[in-house]
N, C-alpha and C positions, 0 to 999 in steps of 0.2 A: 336754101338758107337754114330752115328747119333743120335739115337731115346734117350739114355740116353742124350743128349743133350740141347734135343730138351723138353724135361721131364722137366730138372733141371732151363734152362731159364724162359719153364710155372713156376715152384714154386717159383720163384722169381720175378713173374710178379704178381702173386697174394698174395698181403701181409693182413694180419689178423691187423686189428684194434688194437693201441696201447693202451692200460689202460681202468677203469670203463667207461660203457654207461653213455651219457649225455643227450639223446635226448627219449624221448615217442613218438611212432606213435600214435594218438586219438582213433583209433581203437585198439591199443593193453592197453587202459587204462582200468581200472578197471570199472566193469560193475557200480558199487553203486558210482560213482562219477558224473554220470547220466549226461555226455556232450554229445552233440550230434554230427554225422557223420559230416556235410555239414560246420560247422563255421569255420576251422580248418586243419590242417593238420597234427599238434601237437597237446600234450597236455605235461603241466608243468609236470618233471620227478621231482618224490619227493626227496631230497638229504638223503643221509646216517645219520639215527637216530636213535631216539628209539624205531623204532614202523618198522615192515616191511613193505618192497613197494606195496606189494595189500592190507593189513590190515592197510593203512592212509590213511588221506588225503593232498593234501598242502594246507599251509594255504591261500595261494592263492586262493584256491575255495573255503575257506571259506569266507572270505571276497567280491570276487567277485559273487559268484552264489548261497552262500547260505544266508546272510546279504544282501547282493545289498549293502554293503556301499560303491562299487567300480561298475564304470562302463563296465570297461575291466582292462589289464594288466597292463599296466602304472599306473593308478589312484592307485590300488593295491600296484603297487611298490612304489606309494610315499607314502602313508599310514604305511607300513611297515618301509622306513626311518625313517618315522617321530620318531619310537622310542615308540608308542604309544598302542604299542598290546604284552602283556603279553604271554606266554603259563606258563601253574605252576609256578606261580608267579617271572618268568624270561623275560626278555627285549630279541623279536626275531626280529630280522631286514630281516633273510632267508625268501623270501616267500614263494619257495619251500620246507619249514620246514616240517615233516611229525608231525601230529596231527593225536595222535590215542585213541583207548578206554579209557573212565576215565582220559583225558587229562581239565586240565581248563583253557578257553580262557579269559581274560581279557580285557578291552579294559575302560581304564583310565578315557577316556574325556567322556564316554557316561555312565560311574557309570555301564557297564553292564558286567557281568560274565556267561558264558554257559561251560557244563561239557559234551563231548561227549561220546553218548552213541548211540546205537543201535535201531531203530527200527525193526517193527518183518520182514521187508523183506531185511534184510540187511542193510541198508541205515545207513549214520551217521544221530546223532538225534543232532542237538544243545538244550538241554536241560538248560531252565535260572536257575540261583543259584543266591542266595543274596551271602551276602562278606563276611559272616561268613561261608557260606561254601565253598568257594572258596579259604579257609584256606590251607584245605585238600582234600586228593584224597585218593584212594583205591586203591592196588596194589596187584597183584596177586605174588605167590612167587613160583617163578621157580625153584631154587638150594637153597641147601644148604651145604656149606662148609666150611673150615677151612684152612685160611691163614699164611702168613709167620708170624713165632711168635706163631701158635697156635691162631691165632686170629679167632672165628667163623666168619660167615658171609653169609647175604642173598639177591639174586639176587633176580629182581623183573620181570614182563612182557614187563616194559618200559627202561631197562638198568640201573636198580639203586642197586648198591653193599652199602647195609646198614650192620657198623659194630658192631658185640656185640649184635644182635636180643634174645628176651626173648626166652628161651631154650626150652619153651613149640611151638615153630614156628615150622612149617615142611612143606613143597612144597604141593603146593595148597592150603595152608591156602591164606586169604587176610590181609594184614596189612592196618591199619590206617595213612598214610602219613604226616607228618606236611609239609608244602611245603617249610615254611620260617627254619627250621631246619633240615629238612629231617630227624627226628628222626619218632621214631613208636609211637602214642599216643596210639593205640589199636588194638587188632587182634581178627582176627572171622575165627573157626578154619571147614576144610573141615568135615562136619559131619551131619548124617541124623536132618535133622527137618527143618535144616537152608536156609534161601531166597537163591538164589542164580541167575545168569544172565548168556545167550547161548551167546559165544561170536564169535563163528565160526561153518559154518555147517547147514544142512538143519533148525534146527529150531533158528538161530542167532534170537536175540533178543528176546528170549519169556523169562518170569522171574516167577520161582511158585520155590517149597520148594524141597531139595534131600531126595528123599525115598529111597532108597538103591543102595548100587555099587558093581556088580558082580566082582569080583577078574578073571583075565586072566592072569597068569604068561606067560613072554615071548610076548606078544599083547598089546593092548589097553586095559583098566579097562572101565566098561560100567557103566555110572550112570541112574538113573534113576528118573524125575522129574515130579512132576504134581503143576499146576497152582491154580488159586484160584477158577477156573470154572470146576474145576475136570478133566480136558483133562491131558492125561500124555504120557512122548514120553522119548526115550532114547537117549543117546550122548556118546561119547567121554570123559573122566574126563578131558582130557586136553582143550576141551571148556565148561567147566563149570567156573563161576567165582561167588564164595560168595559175597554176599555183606552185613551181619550181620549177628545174631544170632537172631535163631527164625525167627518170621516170621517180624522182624524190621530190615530195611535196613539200612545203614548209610549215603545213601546220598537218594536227593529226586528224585523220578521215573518218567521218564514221563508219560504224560497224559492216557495212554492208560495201563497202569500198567504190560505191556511186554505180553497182552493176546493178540494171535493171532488169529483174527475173520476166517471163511470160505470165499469161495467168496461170498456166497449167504448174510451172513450176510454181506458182504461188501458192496456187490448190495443193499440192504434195506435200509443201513444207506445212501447210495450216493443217493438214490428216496428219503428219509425221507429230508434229507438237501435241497436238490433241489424245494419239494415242501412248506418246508417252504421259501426257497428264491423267489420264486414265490408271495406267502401271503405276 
């Protein structure tokens, strides 16, 4: 009887944490956010959006670590008041918003627009666009169903229920996004020949054309892609993301057109730079 007593007090002495984490250890933050150990104890936990919490970033480290338009957090948080940093063409004040793949940042007073994408080791890419294509976005399409009413309807990778999609759409096509309608101006459908970009996964960021996908009923479906430099590797269909028809993308790539060097090529280009910075 003791011992059942003595049992029931400990369980009431250790109580479980009431509702959602609010707080990030700096060490348990995502490797591709690239902060370091020693500044810190925390790091910003990114709030509930459309993008999952290891696949964003906040835009707090956008602004501060990747931009330098902030010098730490505060500066950060008044820039965000101010009202003045878009994401898809909506007014974010959160600065722990999460910004993720194919997101478009805005930022008014500096005329400048960058479209997150992927470098080949992970990393986000702020990638600059002009304003016309800061328009639109690309969206990968996750479900497809049929709501109350018989109403069709398609989810997207970023949390967008778009209703009445052309009937030729099916999961893992990409749609064409208008941002200021949210309607679909175009689609580019899952199918051999087409560009497409790694979005998750040993080869994240690398971009070359799909050559075929092994059917696994019951598993994962295996795609298979090769690059513009002939190197070819397989994935997951659920990280593959088209980005046009043929071998034309619909937004612009960055600089390194998603080919992923060796190290040794890595090594050569970092002696090539170097010794021209020397000259």
């Amino acid at each position: 009887r003791a011992h059942a007593h003595q049992t029931v007090a400990r369980s009431e002495s250790v109580k479980m944490a009431r509702g959602p984490r609010k707080h990030m250890k700096r060490i348990a933050a995502p490797k591709h956010w690239m902060l370091d150990k020693l500044t810190g104890v925390f790091a910003p936990r990114p709030s509930p959006g459309p993008h999952k919490l290891r696949e964003c970033i906040p835009l707090l480290l956008v602004l501060r670590n990747r931009l330098k338009y902030a010098l730490n957090y505060k500066e950060a948080k008044v820039i965000c008041n101010s009202r003045s940093i878009k994401i898809d063409s909506k007014i974010r004040t959160d600065m722990t918003y999460p910004c993720g793949f194919q997101d478009v940042i805005s930022i008014d007073k500096t005329e400048e627009h960058f479209r997150l994408l992927h470098d080949t080791k992970g990393r986000f890419l702020l990638n600059r666009i002009t304003q016309q294509e800061a328009a639109y976005k690309l969206c990968r399409v996750k479900t497809l169903g049929v709501g109350a009413g018989g109403v069709p309807f398609i989810v997207t990778h970023d949390g967008r229920t778009i209703r009445y999609p052309d009937p030729l759409i099916k999961p893992f096509d990409t749609v064409k996004v208008n941002l200021a309608t949210n309607k679909v101006e175009d689609f580019a459908k899952f199918e051999v020949g087409n560009i497409a970009a790694i979005t998750a996964g040993h080869n994240i960021g690398r971009i070359g054309t799909i050559q075929h996908t092994e059917k696994h009923p019951g598993s994962h479906n295996i795609v298979h892609v090769k690059d513009k430099t002939g190197a070819s590797w397989a994935t997951r269909q659920g990280n593959v993301f088209v980005l046009g028809t043929g071998n034309t993308a619909a937004i612009s790539l960055p600089r390194n057109k998603g080919i992923k060097l060796s190290i040794i090529e890595e090594a050569s280009r970092r002696a090539q730079k170097a010794g021209k910075s020397r000259d």
